[in-house]
SEZARO-721295 format. One record per residue (C-alpha): x, y, z. Coordinates in steps of 0.001 Angstrom, whole numbers, padded with zeros to 6 digits, always signed. Layout:
REM SEZARO-721295
XYZ;...
//
This chain:
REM SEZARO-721295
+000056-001176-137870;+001352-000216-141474;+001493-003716-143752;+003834-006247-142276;+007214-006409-143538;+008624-009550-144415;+011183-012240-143476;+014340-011096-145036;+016786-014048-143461;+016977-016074-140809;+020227-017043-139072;+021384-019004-135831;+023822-017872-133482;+025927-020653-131363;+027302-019437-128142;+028274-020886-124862;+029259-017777-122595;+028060-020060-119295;+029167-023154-120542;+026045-024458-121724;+025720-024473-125439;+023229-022120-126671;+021026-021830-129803;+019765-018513-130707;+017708-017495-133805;+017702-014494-135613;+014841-013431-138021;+015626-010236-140069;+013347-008461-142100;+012667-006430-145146;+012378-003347-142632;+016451-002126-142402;+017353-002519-138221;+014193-004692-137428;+014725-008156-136687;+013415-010879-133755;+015519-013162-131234;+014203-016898-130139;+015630-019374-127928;+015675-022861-130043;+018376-024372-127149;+018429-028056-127608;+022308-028251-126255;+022992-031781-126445;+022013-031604-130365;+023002-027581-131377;+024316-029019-134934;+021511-030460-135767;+018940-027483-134854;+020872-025197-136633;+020685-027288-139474;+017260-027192-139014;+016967-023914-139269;+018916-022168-141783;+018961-025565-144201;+014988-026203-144171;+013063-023374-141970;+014850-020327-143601;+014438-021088-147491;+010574-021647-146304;+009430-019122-144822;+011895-016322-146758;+009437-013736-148195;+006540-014588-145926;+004958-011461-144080;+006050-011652-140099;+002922-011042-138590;+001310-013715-139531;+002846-015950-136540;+000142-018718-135798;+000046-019492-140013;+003388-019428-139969;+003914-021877-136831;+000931-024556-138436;+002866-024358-141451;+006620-025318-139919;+005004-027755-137971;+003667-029822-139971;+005622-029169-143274;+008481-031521-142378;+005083-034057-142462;+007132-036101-139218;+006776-033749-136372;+006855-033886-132258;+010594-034328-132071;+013159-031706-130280;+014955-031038-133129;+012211-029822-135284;+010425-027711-132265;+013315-025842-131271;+014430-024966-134592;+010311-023836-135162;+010398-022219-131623;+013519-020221-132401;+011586-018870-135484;+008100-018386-133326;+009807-016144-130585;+011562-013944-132794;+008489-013431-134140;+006571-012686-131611;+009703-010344-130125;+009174-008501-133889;+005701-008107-133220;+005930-006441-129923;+009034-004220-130934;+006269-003355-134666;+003867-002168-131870;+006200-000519-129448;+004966-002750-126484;+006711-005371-124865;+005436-009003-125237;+003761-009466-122021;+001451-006285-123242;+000553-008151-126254;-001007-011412-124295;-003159-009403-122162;-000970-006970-119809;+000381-008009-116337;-000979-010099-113654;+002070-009085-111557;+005005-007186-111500;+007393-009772-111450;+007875-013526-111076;+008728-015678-108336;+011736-017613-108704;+013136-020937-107371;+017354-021925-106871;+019198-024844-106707;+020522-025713-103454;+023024-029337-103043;+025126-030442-100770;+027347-033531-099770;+025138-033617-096638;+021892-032829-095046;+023847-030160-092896;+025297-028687-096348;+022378-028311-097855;+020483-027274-095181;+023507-023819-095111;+023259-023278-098913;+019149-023008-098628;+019378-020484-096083;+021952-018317-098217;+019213-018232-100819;+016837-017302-098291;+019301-014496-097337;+018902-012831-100903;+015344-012806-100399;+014106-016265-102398;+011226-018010-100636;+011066-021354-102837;+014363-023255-102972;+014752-027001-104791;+016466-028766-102584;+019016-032138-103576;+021821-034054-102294;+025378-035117-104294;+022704-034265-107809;+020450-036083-109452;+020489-038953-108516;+022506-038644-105499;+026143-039730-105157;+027322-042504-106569;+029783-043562-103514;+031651-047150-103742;+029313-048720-106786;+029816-052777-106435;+030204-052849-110076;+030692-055787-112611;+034140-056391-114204;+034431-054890-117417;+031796-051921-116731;+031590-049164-119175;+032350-045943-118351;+029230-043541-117237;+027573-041365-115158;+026735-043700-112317;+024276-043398-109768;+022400-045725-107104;+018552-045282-107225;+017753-047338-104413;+020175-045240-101801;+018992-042493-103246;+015434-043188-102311;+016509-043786-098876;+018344-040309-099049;+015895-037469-100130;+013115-038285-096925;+015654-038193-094390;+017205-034748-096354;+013751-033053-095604;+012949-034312-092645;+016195-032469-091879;+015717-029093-093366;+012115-028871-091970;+013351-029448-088479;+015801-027040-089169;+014084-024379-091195;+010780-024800-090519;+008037-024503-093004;+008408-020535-094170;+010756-021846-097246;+008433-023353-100080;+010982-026690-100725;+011532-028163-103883;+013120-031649-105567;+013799-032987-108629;+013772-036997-108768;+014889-036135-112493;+013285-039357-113881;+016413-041123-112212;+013394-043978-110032;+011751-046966-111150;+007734-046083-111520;+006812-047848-108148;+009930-046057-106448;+009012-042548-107269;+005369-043308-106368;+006606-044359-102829;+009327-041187-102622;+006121-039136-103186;+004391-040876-100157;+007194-040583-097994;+007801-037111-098975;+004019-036216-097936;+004823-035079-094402;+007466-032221-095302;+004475-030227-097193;+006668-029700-100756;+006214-026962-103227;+006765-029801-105819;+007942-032907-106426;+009812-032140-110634;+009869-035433-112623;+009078-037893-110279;+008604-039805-113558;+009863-040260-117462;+007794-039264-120268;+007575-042824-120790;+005986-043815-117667;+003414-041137-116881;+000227-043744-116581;+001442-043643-113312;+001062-040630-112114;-002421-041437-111137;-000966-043776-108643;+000931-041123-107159;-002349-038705-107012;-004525-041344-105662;-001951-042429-102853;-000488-039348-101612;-001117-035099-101367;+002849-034249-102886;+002028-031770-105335;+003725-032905-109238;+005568-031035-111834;+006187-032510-115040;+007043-031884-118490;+010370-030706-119568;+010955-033710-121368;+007702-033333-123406;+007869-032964-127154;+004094-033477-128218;+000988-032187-127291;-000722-035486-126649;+001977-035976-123360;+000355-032916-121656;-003038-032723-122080;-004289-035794-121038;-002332-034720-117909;-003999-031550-117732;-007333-032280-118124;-007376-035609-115778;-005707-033336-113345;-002865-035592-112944;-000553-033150-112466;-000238-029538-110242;+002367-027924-112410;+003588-027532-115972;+007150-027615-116670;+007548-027729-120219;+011087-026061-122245;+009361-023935-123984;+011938-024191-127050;+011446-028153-127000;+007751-027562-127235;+007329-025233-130021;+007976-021578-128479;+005905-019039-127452;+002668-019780-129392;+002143-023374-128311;+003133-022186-124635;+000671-019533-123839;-002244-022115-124984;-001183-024879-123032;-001592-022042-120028;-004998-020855-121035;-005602-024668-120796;-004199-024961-117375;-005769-022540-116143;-008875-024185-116731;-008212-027393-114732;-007007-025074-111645;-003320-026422-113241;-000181-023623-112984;+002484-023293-114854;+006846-023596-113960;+008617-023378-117321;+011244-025336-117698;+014589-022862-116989;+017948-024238-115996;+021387-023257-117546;+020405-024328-121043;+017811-022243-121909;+019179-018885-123206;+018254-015556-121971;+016276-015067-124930;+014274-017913-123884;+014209-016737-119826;+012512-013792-121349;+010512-015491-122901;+009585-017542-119909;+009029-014363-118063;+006777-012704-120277;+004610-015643-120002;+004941-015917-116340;+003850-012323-115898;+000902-012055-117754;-000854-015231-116519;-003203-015587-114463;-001927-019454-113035;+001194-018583-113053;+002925-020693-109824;+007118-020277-109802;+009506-020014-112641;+013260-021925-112458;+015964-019546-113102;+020116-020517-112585;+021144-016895-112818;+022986-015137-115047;+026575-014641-115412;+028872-011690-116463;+029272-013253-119385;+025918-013899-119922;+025095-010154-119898;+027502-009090-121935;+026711-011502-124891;+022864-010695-124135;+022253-007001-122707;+018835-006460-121474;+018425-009720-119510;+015926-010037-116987;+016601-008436-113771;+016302-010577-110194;+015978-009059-107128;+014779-010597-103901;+013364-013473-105556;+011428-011864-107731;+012502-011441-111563;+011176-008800-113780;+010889-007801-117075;+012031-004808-118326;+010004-002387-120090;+011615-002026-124032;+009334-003749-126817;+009357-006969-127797;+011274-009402-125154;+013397-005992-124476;+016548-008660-124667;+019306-008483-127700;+022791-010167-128658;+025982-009222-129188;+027487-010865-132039;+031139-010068-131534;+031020-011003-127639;+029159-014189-128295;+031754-015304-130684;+034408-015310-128700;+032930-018453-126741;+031756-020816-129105;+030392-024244-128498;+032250-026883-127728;+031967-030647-129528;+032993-032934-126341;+030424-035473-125617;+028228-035290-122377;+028747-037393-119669;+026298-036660-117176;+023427-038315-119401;+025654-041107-120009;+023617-042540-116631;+024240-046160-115185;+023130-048003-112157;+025430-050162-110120;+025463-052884-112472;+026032-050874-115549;+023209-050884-116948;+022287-047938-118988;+019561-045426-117224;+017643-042431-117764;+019602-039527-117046;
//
């Protein structure tokens, strides 16, 4: 390629067409109509990363060529001197993924082409599937099934499980309550149910969602054993993963972690004392694209896969991202998708297609995804304050959502 161009501007975009508010970056250049999208979604603190970016990340790297996207990266990382925190990496992984979406649109190849070409066509996806009862969740699994999806996580009235009639202290704040211990009693008897009832063609999922003490979720995972899960997702909190080698060296239930992890030094002790079957990380919380695709060479080494992190808050600029990744690796296990809405498409044409449980890329350079100024503006972000990680148990006391 001709000598890079350079970075022109850098702007953020705030939308919430699904609800969820969204973060997306937008890295012009000194070439007129080329510029790079990045997911830097951290949607319980947009304000801040947009702060991030356009008050300390854009006067930086303004002028700086664009293909110089690992130099770049080391440099954001560390130039704040504090680093590690969600903030900071999603407002440096908005930055990294529009670079790397320049790069492949500079080359005329889409991104997946640039780390090495396909492993396969497209990537398997998993669903979310609750219900009020064993019986209700047990329908909704089998109309994912019906639209061709053969790994389905699998939960009962949320995380956490339904609250129900909560004994609770006079005077109790207000919160997202939840009861760990009946929820612990809950999720075996939920999949003893849909095994008898679906047998064992359905990979099954579940996400404890760091909502059990550390010797709960190491008995869940031994109780859970018998109903041969895909994965147990976040059995455990960042802040408690010493004991996930009580979980390996008790019981056989696969363990995906990581979409809480900021830094580096949470994952690769994991990784390397094979502590842990999948990665999960949110690939904007972690640093973008270029930390991402060497955490899965890394994997790969220690027979580890990867499951990027991909609920409603992640923008389609970051699914794409996700997908890319997911396509062109070789440990590549099952990526988490919610779907995307009308809405959705409209403010970001070119987003991934899904068809019978598969999603695939399409074939335009760079992440082959763009957005739509004028339709994301007309749903903006909202400034209520979350509830649901607001989490209590029955006697108030303030939890881990």
């Amino acid at each position: 390629m001709a000598n890079a161009p350079t970075i022109k501007d850098i702007r953020v975009i705030l939308t919430a067409p699904a609800g969820s508010r969204l973060v997306v970056v937008r890295v012009e250049t000194s070439d007129t109509g080329l510029y790079g999208l990045g997911c830097a979604t951290f949607t319980q603190r947009h304000l801040a990363v947009k702060s991030a970016v356009e008050e300390y990340l854009r006067p930086l790297l303004i002028g700086r060529p664009v293909d110089r996207i690992e130099d770049i990266w080391q440099t954001c990382w560390v130039h704040s001197y504090w680093r590690n925190g969600p903030v900071l990496n999603n407002a440096l992984s908005g930055v990294d993924m529009a670079l790397w979406d320049i790069l492949g649109k500079r080359a005329g190849l889409p991104v997946y082409e640039l780390l090495g070409g396909r492993c396969r066509q497209g990537a398997a996806i998993y669903r979310h599937a609750d219900g009020r009862t064993p019986v209700e969740v047990e329908d909704n699994v089998r109309r994912w099934m019906a639209e061709g999806l053969t790994h389905v996580r699998a939960q009962m009235g949320g995380y956490g499980g339904r609250a129900g009639n909560l004994h609770r202290p006079e005077g109790s704040p207000d919160g997202a309550y939840f009861d760990p211990a009946a929820y612990a009693r809950s999720v075996p008897k939920l999949f003893e149910h849909l095994r008898n009832t679906l047998g064992d063609e359905v990979e099954l999922l579940h996400d404890v969602h760091e909502r059990l003490r550390p010797g709960d979720a190491v008995l869940l995972a031994k109780r859970l054993e018998p109903y041969s899960l895909f994965f147990l997702e976040d059995p455990l909190a960042p802040e408690d993963i010493d004991y996930l080698a009580a979980i390996r060296s008790q019981c056989a239930t696969p363990i995906a972690i990581g979409e809480l992890f900021n830094s580096p030094r949470e994952w690769t002790p994991l990784i390397s004392a094979r502590l842990l079957d999948y990665v999960r990380m949110h690939i904007s919380q972690m640093g973008g694209l270029t930390p991402a695709r060497k955490v899965a060479a890394y994997a790969e080494l220690h027979g580890v896969r990867t499951a990027w992190h991909g609920p409603g808050d992640v923008s389609p600029v970051g699914h794409a991202c996700n997908l890319h990744l997911d396509v062109s690796v070789p440990n590549f296990g099952v990526q988490e998708f919610a779907g995307f809405s009308e809405a959705l498409q409209e403010v970001f044409p070119g987003c991934p297609e899904v068809r019978q449980g598969y999603m695939y890329p399409n074939d335009q350079p760079g992440f082959g995804i763009d957005l739509n100024e004028v339709a994301a503006a007309r749903f903006p972000c909202s400034d209520e304050i979350d509830v649901w990680t607001q989490a209590r148990t029955p006697d108030g006391t303030a939890s881990k959502p």
